[in-house]
C-alpha positions in Angstrom: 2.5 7.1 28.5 -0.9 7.9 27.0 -1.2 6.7 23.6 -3.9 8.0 21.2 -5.1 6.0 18.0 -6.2 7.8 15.0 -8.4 6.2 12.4 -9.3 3.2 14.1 -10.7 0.9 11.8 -13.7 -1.6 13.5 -11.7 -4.3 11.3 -8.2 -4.1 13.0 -9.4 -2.8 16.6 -9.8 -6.4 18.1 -6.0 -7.0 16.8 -5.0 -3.5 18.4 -6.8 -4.9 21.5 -5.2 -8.1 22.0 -1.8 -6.2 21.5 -1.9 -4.2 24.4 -1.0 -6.5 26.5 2.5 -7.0 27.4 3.6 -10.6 27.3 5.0 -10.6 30.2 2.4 -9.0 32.0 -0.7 -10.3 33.5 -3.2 -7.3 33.6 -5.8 -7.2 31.2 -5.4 -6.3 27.6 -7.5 -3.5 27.9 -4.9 -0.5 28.6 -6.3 3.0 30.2 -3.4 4.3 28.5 -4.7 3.7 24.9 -7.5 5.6 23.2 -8.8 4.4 20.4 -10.9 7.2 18.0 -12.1 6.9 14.5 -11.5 10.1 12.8 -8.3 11.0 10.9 -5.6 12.9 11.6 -6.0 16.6 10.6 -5.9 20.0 11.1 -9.2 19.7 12.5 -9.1 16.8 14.7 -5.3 17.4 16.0 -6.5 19.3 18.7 -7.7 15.8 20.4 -4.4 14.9 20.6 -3.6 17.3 24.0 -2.8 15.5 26.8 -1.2 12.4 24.8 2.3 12.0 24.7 2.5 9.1 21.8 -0.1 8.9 18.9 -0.6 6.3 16.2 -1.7 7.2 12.9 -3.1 5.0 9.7 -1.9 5.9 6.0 -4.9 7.8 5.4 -3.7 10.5 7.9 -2.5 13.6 7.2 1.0 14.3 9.5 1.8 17.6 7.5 4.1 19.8 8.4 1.1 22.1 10.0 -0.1 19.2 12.0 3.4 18.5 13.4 3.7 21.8 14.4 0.4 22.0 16.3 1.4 17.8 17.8 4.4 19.6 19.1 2.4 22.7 20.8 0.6 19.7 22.7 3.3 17.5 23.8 3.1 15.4 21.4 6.2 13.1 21.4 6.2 10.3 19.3 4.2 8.9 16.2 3.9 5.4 15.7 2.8 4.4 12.1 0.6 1.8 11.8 1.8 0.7 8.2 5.3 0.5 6.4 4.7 3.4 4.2 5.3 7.3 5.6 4.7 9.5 2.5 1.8 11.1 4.5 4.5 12.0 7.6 6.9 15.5 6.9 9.8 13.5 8.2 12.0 16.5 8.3 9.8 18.3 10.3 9.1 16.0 12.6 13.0 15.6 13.2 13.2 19.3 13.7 10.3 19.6 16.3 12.0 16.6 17.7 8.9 14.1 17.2 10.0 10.9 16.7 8.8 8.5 14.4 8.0 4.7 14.2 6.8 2.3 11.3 5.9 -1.5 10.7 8.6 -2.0 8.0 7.6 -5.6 7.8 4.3 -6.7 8.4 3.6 -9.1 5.8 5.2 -8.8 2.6 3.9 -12.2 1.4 -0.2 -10.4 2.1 0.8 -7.8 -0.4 2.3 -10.0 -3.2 -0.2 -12.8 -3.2 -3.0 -10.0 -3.7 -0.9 -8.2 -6.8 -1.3 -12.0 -8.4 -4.5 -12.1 -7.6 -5.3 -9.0 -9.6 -3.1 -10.5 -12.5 -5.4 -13.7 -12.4 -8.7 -11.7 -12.0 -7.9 -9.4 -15.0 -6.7 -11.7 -17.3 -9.1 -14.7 -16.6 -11.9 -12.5 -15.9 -13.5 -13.7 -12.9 -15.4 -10.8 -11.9 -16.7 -10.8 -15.3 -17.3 -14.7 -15.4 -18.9 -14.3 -11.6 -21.7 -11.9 -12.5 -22.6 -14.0 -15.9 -23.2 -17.0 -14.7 -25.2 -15.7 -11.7 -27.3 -14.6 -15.1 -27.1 -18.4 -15.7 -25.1 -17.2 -18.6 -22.4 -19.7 -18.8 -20.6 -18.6 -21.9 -17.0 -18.6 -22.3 -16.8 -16.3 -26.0 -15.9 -13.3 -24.0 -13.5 -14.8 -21.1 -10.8 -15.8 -23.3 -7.5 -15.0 -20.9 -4.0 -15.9 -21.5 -1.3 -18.1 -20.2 0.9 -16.9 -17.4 3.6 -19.2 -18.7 6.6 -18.1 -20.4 5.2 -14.4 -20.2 7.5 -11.6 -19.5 6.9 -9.5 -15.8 8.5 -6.8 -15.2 8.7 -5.6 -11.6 9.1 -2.0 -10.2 10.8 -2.4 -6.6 12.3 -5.8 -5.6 12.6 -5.0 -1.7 11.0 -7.5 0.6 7.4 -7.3 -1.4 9.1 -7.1 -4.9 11.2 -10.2 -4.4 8.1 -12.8 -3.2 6.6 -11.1 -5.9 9.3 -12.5 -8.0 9.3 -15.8 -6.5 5.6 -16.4 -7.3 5.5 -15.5 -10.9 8.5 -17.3 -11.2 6.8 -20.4 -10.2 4.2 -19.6 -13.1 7.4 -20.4 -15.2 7.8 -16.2 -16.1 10.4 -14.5 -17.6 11.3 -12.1 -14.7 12.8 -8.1 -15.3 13.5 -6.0 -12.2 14.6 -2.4 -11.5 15.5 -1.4 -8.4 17.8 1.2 -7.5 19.6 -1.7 -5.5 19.7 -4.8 -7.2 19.3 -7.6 -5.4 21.8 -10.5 -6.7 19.4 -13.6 -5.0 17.0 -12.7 -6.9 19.0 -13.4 -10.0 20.7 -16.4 -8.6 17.2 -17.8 -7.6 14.8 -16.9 -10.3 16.8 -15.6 -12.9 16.0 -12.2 -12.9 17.2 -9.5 -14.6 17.8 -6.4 -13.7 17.3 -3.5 -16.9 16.3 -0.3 -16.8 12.8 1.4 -16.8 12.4 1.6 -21.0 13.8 -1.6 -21.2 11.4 -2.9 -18.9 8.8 -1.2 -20.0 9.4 -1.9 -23.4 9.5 -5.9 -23.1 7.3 -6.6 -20.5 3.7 -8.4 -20.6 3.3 -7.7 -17.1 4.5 -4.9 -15.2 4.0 -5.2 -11.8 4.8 -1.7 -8.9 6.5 -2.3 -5.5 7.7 0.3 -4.8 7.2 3.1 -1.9 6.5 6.7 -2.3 9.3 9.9 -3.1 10.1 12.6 -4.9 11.8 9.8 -7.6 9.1 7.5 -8.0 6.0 10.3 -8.0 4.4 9.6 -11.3 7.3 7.5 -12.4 4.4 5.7 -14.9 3.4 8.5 -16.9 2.2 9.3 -20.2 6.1 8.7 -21.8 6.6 5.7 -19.8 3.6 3.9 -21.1 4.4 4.6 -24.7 7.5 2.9 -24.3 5.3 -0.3 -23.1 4.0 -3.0 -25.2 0.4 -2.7 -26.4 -2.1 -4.3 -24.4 0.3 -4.6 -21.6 -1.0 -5.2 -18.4 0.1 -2.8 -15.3 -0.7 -3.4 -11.6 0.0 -1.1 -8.4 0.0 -2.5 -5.0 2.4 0.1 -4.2 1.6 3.3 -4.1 -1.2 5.7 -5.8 0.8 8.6 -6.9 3.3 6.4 -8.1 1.4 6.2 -11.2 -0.4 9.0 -13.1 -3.8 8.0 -12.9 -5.0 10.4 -15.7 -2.4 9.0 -18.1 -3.3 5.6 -16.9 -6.9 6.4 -17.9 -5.4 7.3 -21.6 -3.3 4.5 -21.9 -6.3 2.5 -21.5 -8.6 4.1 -23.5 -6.5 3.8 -26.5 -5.7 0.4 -25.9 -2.0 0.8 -24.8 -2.7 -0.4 -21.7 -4.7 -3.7 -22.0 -5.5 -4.2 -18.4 -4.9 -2.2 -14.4 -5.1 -3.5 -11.7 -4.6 -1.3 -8.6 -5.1 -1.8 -4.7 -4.1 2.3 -4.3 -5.3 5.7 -5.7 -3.3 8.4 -5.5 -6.8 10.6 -4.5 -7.6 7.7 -2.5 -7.7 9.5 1.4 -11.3 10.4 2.5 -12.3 7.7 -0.2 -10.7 4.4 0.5 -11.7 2.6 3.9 -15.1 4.6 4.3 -18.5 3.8 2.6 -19.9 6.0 0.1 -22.7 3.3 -1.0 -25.3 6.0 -0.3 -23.3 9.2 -1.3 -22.5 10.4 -4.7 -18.9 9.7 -6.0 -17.4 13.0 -7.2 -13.9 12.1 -8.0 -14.3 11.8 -11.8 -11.4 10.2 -12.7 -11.9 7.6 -9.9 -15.4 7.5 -11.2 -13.8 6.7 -15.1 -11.8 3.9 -14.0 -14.7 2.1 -12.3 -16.5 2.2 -15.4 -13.8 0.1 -17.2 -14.5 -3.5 -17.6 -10.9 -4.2 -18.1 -9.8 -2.0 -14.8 -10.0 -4.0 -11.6 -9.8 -1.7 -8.4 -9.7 -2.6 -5.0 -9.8 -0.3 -1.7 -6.1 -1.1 -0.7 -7.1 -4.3 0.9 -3.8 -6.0 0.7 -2.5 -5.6 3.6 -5.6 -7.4 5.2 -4.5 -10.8 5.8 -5.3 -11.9 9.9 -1.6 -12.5 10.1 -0.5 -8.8 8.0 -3.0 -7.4 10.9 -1.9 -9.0 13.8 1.8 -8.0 13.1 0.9 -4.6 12.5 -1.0 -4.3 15.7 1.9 -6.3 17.9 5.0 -4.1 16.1 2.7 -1.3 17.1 2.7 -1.7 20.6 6.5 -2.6 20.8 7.0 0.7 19.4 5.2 2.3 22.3 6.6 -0.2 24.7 9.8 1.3 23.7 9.0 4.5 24.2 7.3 4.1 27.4 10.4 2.3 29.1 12.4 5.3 27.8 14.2 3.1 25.3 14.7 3.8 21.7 12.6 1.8 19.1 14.4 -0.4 16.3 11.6 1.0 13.6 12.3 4.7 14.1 12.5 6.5 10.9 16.1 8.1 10.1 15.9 11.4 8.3 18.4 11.2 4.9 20.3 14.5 4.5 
């Protein structure tokens, strides 16, 4: 089956490459059945998807319900998600027009925690502050002053497979570990000592609050403006979840009145057409995105978590077993279910 790859990053195309070929196979890696294109899925650029039967999309591209609808038209068949999230996907739709749907549930959860505690340690240490001053040859320490992680209380959002090496990392700090989750996970507790409250409680006693969580109509916004006056002041709040999962113009409120001490976030909930493009030499109009950059005590990265060499090379292998799947007429293990 011809297989057409939206959004093709020049970072994770050699890793798509050296996927394509089948183990067991001894033909080169370089498939005539795979086409690899930059732009985004969209209502403009579906139309390149005639003549393909499987596509693969990114988590930048739009798989609307309109979008579907036109795959469909063209014989689209099958989408294969390069990524474990699928808010962008109508996964109703796409059951209806009978397009089936694949993710990467478990690329590497350990790329995605390490890189929340790396925001935690940037913030409060300030190393990006620290990195620019002494390449001033300022090497004061008045205005780097950072606290222990020790004996601090974290409260995490989503204790799935990301949420509970989350766990196990700050529990090695020696932290005092909340979780909430709509399904608790006992090891957790067991391990770590975790415990599992609910969202004021958490909110309310945490030093740390930490998101790991995916995308739905429960958790859209779930950190608004009422959520974060239940936290402690100065409280520190990182998202390597998802964007929308936090209301970034609250966020920016929280902040300015000091109610939030620190953010760190990895996703933007305005981040498609923004995040894995350069804009050095274009003007930035998303204001609020704009605002937050401005903060010293805001760290933001362009959801770079995922980017470890081994999160990449999983992505990129799962990928191709999903189409390998498909191809040999065989349902994949990653399709998508649709909940009723």
């Amino acid at each position: 089956m011809k297989t057409l790859f939206y959004s093709t990053k020049d970072f994770e195309q050699p890793y798509l490459m050296a996927a394509q070929k089948d183990p067991g196979a001894h033909e080169s890696p370089i498939s005539e059945n795979a086409v690899f294109i930059s732009e985004p899925l969209s209502v403009e650029t579906v139309e390149k998807a005639k003549g393909f039967q499987i596509i693969s999309i990114f988590t930048g591209d739009d798989a609307s319900s309109a979008v579907l609808e036109k795959l469909s038209i063209y014989g689209v068949k099958f989408i294969a998600i390069r990524a474990a999230g699928y808010d962008n996907v109508d996964l109703k739709n796409a059951h209806k027009l009978g397009i089936i749907i694949a993710n990467v549930p478990e690329y590497s959860p350990h790329a995605i925690a390490e890189h929340a505690v790396a925001l935690i340690l940037a913030l409060n240490r300030k190393i990006i502050i620290s990195d620019r001053q002494v390449h001033r040859h300022d090497f004061t320490v008045g205005n780097l002053i950072g606290f222990n992680l020790h004996r601090k209380t974290v409260g995490i959002i989503g204790t799935g497979r990301i949420g509970s090496i989350f766990a196990k990392i700050m529990y090695g700090f020696g932290c005092h570990l909340l979780g909430y989750d709509v399904r608790e996970n006992e090891t957790l507790s067991d391990k770590y000592g975790l415990k599992y409250v609910d969202l004021p409680t958490l909110c309310r006693e945490s030093d740390i609050i930490s998101l790991h969580t995916g995308l739905n109509a429960d958790t859209k916004y779930l950190v608004n403006k009422n959520r974060i006056d239940e936290m402690q002041h100065g409280v520190m709040l990182i998202n390597t979840g998802r964007g929308a999962c936090v209301n970034t113009a609250d966020v920016i409120a929280g902040l300015e009145n000091g109610k939030i001490g620190y953010y760190g976030a990895d996703v933007y909930e305005n981040e498609r057409g923004v995040y894995f493009y350069d804009h050095s030499l274009d003007e930035l109009k998303d204001e609020i995105l704009k605002k937050l950059l401005a903060m010293p005590n805001v760290l933001i990265t362009p959801h770079q978590a995922f980017a470890t060499k081994e999160a990449i090379t999983n992505i990129a292998n799962t990928t191709f077993e999903n189409i390998r799947s498909w191809g040999n007429k065989l349902p994949s293990k990653n399709e998508l279910q649709v909940l009723n």
